[in-house]
TORVOZA-788685 format. One record per atom (N, C-alpha, C): residue in one letter; x, y, z. Coordinates in pm, whole numbers, padded with zeros to 5 digits, always signed. Layout:
<sites>
AXYZ ...
</sites>
This chain:
<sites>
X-02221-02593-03395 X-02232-02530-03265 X-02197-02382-03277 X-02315-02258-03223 X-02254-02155-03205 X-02183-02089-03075 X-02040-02023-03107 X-02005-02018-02971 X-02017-01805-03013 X-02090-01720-02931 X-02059-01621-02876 X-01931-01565-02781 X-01839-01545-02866 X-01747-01510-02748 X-01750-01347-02720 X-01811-01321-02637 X-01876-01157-02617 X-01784-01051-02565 X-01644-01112-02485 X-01573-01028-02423 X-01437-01028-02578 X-01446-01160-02688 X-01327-01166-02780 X-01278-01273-02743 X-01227-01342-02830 X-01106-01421-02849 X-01000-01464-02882 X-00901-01507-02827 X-00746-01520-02915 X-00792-01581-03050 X-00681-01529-03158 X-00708-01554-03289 X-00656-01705-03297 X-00576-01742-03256 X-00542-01915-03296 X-00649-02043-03237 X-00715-01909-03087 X-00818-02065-03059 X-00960-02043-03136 X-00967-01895-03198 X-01099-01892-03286 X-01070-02007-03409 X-00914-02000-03474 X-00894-02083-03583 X-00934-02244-03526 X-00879-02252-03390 X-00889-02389-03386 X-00993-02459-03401 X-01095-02379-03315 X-01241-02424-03292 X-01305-02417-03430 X-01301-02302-03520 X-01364-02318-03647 X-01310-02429-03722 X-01154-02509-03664 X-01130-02589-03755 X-01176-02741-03740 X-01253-02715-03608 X-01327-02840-03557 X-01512-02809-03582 X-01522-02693-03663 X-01683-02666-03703 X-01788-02595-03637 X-01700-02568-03523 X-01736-02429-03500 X-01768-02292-03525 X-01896-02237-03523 X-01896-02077-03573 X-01889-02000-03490 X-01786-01927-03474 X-01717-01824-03346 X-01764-01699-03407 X-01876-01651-03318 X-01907-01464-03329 X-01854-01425-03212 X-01761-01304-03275 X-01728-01213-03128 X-01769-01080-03176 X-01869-01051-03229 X-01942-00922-03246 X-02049-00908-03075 X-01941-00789-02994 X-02002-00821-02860 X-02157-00796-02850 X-02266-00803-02769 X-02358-00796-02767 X-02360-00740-02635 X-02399-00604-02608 X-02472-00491-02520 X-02537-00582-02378 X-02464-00565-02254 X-02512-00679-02130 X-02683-00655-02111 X-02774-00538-02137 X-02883-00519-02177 X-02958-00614-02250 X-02866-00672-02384 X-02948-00727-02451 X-02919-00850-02476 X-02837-00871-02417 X-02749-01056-02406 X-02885-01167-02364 X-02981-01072-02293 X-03089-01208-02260 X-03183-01266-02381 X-03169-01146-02463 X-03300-01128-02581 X-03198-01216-02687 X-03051-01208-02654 X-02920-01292-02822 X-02905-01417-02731 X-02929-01421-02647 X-02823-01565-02619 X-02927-01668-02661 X-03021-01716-02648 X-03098-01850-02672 X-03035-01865-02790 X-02973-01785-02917 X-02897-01837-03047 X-02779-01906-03042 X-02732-01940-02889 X-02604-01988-02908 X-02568-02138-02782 X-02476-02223-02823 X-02490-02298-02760 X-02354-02318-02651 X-02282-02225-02692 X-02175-02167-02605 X-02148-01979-02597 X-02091-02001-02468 X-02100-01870-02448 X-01920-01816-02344 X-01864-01764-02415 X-01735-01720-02399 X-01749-01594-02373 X-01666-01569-02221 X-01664-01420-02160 X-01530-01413-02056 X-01530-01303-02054 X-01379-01257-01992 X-01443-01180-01850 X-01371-01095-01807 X-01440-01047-01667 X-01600-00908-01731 X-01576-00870-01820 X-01670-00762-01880 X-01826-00834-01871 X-01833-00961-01943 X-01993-00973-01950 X-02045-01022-01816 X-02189-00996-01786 X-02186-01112-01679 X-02306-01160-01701 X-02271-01320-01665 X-02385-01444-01678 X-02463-01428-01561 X-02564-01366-01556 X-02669-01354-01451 X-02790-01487-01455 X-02899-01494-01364 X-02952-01575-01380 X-03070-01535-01462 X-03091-01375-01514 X-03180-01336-01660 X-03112-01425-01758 X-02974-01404-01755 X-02944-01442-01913 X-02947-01589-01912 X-02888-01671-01805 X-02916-01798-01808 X-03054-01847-01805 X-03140-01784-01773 X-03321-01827-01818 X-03328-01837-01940 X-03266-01715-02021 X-03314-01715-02149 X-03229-01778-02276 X-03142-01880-02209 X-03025-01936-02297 X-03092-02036-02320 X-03187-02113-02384 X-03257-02202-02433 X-03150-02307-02473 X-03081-02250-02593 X-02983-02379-02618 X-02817-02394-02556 X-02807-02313-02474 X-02704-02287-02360 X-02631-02422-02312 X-02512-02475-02339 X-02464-02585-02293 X-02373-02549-02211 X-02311-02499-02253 X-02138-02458-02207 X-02091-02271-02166 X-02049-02279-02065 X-02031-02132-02042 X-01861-02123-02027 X-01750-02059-02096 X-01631-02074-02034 X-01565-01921-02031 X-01500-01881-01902 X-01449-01778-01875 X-01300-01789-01918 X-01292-01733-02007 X-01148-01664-02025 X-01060-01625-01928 X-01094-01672-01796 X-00935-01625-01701 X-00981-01720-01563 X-00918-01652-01453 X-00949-01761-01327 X-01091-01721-01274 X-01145-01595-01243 X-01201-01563-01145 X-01357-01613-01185 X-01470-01647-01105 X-01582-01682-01189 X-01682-01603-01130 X-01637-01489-01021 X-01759-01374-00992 X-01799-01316-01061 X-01830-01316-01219 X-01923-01265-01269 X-01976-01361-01362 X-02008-01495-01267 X-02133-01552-01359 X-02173-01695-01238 X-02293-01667-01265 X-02390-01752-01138 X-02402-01908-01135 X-02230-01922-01076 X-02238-02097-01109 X-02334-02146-01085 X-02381-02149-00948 X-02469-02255-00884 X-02600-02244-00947 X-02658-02143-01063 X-02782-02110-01103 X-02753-02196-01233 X-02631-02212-01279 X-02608-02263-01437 X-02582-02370-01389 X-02566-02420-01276 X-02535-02604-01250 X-02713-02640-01194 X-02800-02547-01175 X-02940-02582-01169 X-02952-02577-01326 X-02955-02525-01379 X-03014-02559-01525 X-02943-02665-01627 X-02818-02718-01578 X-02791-02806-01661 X-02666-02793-01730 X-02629-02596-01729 X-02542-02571-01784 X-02369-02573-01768 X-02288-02658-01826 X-02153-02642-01777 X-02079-02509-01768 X-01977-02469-01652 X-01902-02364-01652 X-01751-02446-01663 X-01643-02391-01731 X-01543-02371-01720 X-01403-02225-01721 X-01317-02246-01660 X-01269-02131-01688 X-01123-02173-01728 X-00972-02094-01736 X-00862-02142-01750 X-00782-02082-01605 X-00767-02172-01524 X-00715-02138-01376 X-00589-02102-01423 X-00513-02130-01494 X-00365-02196-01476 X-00275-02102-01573 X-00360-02036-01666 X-00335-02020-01783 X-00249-01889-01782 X-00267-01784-01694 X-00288-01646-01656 X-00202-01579-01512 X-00134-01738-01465 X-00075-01663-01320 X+00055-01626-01358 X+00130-01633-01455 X+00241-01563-01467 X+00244-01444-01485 X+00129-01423-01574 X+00132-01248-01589 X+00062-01162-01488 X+00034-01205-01395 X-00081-01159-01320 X+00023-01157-01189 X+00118-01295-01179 X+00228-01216-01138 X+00316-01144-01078 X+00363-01094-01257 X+00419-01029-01274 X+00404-00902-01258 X+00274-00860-01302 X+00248-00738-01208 X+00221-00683-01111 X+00203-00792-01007 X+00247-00747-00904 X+00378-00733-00865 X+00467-00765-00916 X+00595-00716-00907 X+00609-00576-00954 X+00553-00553-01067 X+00536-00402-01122 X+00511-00334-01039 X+00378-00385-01003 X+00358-00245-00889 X+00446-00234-00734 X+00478-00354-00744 X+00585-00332-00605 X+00688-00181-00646 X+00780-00299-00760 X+00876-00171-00796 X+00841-00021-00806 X+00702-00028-00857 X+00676+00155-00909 X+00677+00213-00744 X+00584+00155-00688 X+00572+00223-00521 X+00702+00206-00481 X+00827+00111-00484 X+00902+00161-00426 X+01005+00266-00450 X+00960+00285-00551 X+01082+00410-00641 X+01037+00523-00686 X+00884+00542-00608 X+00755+00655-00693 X+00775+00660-00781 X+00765+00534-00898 X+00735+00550-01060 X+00644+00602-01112 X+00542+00567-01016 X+00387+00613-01065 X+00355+00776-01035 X+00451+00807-00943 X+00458+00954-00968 X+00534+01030-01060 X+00674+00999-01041 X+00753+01056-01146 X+00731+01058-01263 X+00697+00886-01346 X+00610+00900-01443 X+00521+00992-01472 X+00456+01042-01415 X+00324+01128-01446 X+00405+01315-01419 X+00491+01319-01301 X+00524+01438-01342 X+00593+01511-01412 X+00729+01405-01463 X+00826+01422-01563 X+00814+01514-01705 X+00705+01454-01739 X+00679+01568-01879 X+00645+01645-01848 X+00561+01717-01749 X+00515+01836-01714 X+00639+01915-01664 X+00673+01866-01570 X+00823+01927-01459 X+00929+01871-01486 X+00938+01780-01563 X+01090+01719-01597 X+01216+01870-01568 X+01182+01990-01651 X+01304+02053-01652 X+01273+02136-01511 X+01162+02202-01518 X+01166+02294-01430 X+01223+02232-01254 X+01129+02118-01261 X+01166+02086-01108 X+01194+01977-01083 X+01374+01949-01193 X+01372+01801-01213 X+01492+01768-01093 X+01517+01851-00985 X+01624+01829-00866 X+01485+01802-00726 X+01405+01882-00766 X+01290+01857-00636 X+01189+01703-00656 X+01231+01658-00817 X+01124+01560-00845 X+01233+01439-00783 X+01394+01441-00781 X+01506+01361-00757 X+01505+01335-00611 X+01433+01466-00549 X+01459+01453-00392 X+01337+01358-00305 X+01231+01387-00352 X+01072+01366-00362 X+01070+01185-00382 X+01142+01145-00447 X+01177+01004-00516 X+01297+00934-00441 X+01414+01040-00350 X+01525+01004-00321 X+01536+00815-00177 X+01407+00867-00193 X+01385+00754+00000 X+01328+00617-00049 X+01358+00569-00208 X+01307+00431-00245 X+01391+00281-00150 X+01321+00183-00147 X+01352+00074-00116 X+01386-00028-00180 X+01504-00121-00174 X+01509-00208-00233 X+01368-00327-00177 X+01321-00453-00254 X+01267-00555-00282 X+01348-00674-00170 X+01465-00678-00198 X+01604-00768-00143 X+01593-00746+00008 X+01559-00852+00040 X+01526-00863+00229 X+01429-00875+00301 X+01318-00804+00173 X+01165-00781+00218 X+01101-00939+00253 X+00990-00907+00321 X+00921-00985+00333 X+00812-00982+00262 X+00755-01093+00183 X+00638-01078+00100 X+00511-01180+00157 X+00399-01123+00205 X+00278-01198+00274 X+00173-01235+00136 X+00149-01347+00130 X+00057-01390+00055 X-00103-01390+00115 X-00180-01338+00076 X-00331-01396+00160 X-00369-01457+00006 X-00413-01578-00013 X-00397-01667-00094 X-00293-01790-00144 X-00283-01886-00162 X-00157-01957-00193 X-00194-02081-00289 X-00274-01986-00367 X-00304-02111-00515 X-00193-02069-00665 X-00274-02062-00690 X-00187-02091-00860 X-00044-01934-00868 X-00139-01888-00851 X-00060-01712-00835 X-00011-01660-00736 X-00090-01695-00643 X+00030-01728-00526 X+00162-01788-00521 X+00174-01914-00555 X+00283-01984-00565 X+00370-01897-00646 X+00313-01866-00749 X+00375-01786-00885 X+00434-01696-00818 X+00363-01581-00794 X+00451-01471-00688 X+00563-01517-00589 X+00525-01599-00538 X+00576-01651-00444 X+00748-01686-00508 X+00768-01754-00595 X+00874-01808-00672 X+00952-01723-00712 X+00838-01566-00768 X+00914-01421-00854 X+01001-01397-00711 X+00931-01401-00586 X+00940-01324-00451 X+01084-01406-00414 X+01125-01501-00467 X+01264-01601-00384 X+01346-01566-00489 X+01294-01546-00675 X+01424-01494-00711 X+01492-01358-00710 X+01427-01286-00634 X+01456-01116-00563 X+01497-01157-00447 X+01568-01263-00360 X+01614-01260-00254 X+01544-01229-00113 X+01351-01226-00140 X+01270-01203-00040 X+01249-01281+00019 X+01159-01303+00184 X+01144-01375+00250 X+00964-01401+00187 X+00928-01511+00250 X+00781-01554+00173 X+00652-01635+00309 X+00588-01521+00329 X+00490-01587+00427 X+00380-01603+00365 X+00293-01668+00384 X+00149-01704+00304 X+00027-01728+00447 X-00126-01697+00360 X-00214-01767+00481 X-00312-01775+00371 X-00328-01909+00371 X-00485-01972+00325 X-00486-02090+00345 X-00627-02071+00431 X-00743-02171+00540 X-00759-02312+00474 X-00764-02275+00318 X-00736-02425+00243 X-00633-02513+00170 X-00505-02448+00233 X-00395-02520+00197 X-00273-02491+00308 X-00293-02610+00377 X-00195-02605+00524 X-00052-02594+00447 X+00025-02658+00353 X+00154-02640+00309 X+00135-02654+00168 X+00231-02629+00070 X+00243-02617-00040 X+00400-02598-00091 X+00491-02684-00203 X+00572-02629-00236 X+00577-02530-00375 X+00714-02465-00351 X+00731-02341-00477 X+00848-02373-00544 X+00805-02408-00705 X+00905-02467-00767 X+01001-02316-00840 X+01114-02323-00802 X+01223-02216-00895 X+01241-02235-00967 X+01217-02207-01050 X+01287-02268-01187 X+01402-02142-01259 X+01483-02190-01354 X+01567-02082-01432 X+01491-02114-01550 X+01564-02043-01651 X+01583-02010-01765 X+01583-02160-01818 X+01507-02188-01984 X+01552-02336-01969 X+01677-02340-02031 X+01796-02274-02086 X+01907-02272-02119 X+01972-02284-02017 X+01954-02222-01928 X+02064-02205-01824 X+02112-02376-01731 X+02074-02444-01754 X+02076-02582-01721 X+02111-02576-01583 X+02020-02517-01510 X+02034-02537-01367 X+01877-02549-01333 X+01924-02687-01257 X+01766-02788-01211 X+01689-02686-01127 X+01552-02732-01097 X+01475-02661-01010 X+01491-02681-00899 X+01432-02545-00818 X+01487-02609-00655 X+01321-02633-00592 X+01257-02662-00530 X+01171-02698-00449 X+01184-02631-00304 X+01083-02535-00282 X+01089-02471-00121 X+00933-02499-00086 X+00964-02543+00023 X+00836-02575+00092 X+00817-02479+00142 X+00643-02458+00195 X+00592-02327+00230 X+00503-02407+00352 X+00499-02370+00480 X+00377-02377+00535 X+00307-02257+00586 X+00195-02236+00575 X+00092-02121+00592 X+00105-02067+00727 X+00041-01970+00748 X+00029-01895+00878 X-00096-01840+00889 X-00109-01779+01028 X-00263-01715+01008 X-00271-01595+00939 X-00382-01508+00893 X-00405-01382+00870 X-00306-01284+00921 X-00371-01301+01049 X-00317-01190+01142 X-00159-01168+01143 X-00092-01252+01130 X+00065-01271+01149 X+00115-01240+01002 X+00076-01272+00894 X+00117-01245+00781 X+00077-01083+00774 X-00016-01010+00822 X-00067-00866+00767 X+00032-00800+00894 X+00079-00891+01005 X+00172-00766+01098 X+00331-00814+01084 X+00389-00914+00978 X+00497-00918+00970 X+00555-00872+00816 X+00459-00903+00700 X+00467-00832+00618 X+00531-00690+00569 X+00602-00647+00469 X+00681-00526+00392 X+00562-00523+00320 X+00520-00643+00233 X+00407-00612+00148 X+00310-00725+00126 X+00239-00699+00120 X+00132-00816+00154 X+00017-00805+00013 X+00018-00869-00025 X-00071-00968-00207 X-00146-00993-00197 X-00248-00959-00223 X-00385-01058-00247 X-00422-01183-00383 X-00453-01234-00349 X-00494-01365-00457 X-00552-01448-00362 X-00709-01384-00400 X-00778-01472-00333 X-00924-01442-00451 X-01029-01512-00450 X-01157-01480-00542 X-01214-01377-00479 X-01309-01284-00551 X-01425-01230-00525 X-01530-01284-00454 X-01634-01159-00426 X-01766-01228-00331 X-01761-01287-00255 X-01691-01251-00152 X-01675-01318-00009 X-01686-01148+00052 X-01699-01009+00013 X-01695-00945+00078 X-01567-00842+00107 X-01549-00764+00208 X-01403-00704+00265 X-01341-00793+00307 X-01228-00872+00279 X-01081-00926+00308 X-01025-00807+00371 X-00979-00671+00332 X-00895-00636+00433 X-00932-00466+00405 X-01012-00452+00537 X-01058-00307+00580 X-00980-00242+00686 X-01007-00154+00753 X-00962-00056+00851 X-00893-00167+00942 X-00983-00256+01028 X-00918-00326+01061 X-00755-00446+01065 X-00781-00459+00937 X-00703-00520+00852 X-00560-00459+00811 X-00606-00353+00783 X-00491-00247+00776 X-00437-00140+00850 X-00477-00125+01005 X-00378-00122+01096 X-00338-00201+01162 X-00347-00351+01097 X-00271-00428+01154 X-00098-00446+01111 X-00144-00385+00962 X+00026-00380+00890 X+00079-00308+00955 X+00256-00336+00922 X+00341-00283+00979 X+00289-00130+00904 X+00372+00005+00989 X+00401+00098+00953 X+00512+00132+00808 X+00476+00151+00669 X+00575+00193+00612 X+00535+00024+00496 X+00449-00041+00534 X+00362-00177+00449 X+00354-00121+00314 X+00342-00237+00209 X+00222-00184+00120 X+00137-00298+00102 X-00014-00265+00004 X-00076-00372-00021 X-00083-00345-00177 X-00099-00481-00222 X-00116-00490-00386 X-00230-00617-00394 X-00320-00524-00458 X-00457-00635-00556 X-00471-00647-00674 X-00395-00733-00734 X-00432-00768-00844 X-00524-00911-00884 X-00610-00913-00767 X-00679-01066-00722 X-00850-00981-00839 X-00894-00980-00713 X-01049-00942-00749 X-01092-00798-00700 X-01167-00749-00763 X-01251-00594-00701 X-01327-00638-00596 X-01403-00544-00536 X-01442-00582-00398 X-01394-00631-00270 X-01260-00707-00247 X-01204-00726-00123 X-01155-00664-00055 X-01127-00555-00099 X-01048-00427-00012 X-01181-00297+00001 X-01159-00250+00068 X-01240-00134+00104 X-01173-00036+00101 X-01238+00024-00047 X-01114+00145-00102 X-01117+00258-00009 X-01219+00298+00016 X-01298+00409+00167 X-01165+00421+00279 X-01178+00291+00338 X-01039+00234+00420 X-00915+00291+00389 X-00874+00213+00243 X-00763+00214+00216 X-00665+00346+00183 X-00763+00429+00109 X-00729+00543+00130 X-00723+00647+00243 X-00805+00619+00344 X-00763+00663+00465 X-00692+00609+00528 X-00613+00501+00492 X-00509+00454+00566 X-00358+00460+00487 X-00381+00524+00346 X-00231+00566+00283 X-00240+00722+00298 X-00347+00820+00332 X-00330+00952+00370 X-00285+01008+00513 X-00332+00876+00577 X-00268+00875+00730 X-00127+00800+00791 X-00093+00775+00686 X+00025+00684+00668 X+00032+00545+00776 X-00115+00507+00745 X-00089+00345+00821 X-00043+00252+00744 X-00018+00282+00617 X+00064+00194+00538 X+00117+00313+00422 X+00200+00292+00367 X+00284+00371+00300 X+00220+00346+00152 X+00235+00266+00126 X+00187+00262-00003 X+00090+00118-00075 X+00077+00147-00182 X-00075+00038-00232 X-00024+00034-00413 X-00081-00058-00447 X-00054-00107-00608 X-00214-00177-00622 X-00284-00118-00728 X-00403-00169-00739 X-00452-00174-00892 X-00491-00283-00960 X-00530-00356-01091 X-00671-00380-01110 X-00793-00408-00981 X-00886-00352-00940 X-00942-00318-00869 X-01083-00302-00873 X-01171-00209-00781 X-01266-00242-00772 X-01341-00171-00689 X-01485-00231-00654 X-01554-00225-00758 X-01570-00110-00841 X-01679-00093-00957 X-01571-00049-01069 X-01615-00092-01201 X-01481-00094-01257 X-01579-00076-01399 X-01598+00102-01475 X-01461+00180-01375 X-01509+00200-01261 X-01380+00276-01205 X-01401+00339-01048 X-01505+00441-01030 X-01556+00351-00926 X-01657+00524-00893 X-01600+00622-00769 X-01462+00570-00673 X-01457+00606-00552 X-01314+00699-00625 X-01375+00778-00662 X-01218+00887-00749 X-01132+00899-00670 X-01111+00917-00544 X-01009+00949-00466 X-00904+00859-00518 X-00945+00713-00479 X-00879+00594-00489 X-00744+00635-00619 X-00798+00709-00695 X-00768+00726-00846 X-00637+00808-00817 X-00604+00896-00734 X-00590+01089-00690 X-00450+01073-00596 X-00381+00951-00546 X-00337+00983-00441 X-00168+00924-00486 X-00040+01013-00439 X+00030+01001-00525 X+00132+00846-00473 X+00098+00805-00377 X+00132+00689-00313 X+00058+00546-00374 X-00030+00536-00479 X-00052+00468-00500 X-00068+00433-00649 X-00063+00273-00697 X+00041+00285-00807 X-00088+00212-00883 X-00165+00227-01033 X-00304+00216-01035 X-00277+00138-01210 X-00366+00025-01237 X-00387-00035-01350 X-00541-00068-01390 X-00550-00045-01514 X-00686-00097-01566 X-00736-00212-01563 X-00705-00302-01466 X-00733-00469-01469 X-00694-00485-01583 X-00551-00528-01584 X-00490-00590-01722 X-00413-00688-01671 X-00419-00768-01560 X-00358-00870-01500 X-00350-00966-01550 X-00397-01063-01679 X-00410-01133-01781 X-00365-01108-01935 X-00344-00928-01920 X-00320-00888-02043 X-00224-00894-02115 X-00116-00996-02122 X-00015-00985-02181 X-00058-01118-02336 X+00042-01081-02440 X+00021-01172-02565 X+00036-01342-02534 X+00121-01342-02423 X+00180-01473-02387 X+00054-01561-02281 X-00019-01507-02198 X-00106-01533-02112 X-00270-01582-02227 X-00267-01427-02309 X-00435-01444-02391 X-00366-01605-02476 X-00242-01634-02535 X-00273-01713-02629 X-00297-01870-02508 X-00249-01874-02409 X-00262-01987-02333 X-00385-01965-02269 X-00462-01851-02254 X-00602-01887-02230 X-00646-01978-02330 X-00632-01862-02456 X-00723-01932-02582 X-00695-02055-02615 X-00582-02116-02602 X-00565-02267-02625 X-00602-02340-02511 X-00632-02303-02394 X-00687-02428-02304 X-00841-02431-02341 X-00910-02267-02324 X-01069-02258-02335 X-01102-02371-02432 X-01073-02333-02608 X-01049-02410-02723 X-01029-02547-02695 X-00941-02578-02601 X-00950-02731-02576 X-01074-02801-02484 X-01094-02715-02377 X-01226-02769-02309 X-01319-02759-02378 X-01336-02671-02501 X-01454-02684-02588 X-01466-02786-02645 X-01350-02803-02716 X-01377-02923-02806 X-01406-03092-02711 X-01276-03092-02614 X-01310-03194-02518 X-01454-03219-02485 X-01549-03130-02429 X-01658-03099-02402 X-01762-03110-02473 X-01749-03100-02609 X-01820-03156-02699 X-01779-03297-02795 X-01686-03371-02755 X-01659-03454-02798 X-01657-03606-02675 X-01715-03554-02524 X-01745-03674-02483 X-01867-03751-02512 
</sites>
């Protein structure tokens, strides 16, 4: 079986799969010309970079198996690859710790202007390092806040758990899960059991006007989740953080609503077009900015690569 993995793969699940007879190419192939290479392969491994359109799925002749390297599956045309026959999988589960975790990152940087100071320090460190102290002086603690979920699946919960061991309060709203609990866990040394907090949901509206900071984790391609509208509904002095999907926020919006101070500040991992085409988004010193690396940690890629690796083999061994 050949598997194309076009976006790369962890090195232990390339070993695994070759050690079950697999030939793993990750020499990427140009999204141009993926329609003219793929009929050579009978799996096809991609991360958020390639996308499975319904060109390339026409021309996948021996195409069995498609599996995404992380949760999100907006860039590849389930319902066109479940007309042709072809399986999709992805690793839901694999990826919400680190994904996170940075949203905690970006909480902290906006509340302490990291993402500014960072950037002005080497330049002005000496010259205007009492005006850069003052500029920075009005940060917030985390401890008290309220944290709004719009989503309450895998990474949700996850946040949700980071959000109770910072001493925050935890509101959530999603339409497909009326309650849910959030397991705490410690350290596994520390031999103190888990605690269990139940969560029940709320609407939109009440989570975006009671909210300190409000999360997204929700999928792509559904459109604007939270525009102009959306965001004068937050409190004054809010922030928002996406480290979900590009496209749900309306960067247009959003930046006219952190220059007008309808929300104070924003933490963002992506964007609509990636890269960015809306530069402002990029420019503004209130907001705290990542290359979609929400998956990117060593600990997250190797538990992708060992689940993908396992649905492969599972998958070819029923």
């Amino acid at each position: 079986m050949r598997v194309l993995a076009n976006d790369g793969i962890d090195q232990a699940a390339k070993v695994a799969l070759e050690a079950k007879g697999f030939n793993i190419v990750t020499d990427n192939v140009p999204q141009a010309e993926l329609p003219s290479r793929i009929g050579e392969y009978d799996v096809l491994l991609v991360r958020s970079a390639t996308k499975v359109t319904k060109e390339v799925l026409d021309a996948a002749a021996n195409l069995k198996l498609v599996g995404r390297a992380g949760v999100g599956l907006d860039n590849i045309d389930t319902n066109y690859a479940k007309e042709k026959g072809i399986a999709v999988v992805n690793t839901p589960a694999a990826s919400s710790t680190s994904v996170a975790e940075l949203v905690f990152a970006h909480m902290f940087s906006v509340c302490r202007m990291l993402q500014y100071t960072n950037r002005q320090m080497p330049e002005n460190g000496v010259a205007q390092f009492n005006a850069l102290k003052k500029t920075a002086s009005a940060g917030v603690e985390l401890k008290g806040k309220t944290l709004g979920l719009i989503g309450f699946g895998r990474i949700g919960r996850e946040a949700a758990r980071m959000a109770f061991g910072l001493g925050m309060n935890v509101i959530a709203y999603d339409p497909m899960i009326p309650q849910a609990d959030v397991e705490i866990t410690f350290h596994a040394d520390s031999g103190i059991p888990a605690i269990k907090k139940s969560i029940t949901t709320i609407s939109k509206e009440d989570v975006l006007k009671q909210a300190d900071f409000v999360s997204l984790h929700i999928p792509g391609g559904q459109g604007y989740v939270i525009a102009e509208a959306e965001l004068k509904m937050m409190k004054k002095g809010a922030g928002l953080i996406n480290c979900a999907r590009g496209g749900v926020v309306n960067e247009v919006d959003l930046v006219a609503a952190l220059k007008d101070k309808t929300i104070a500040y924003a933490g963002l991992d992506v964007f609509e077009k990636e890269p960015p085409v809306y530069e402002d988004v990029l420019k503004l010193d209130n907001i705290s900015l990542t290359p979609h690396i929400g998956a990117s940690t060593i600990e997250a890629q190797k538990r992708i690569g060992d689940e993908m690796a396992e649905q492969i083999i599972n998958f070819f061994n029923q």
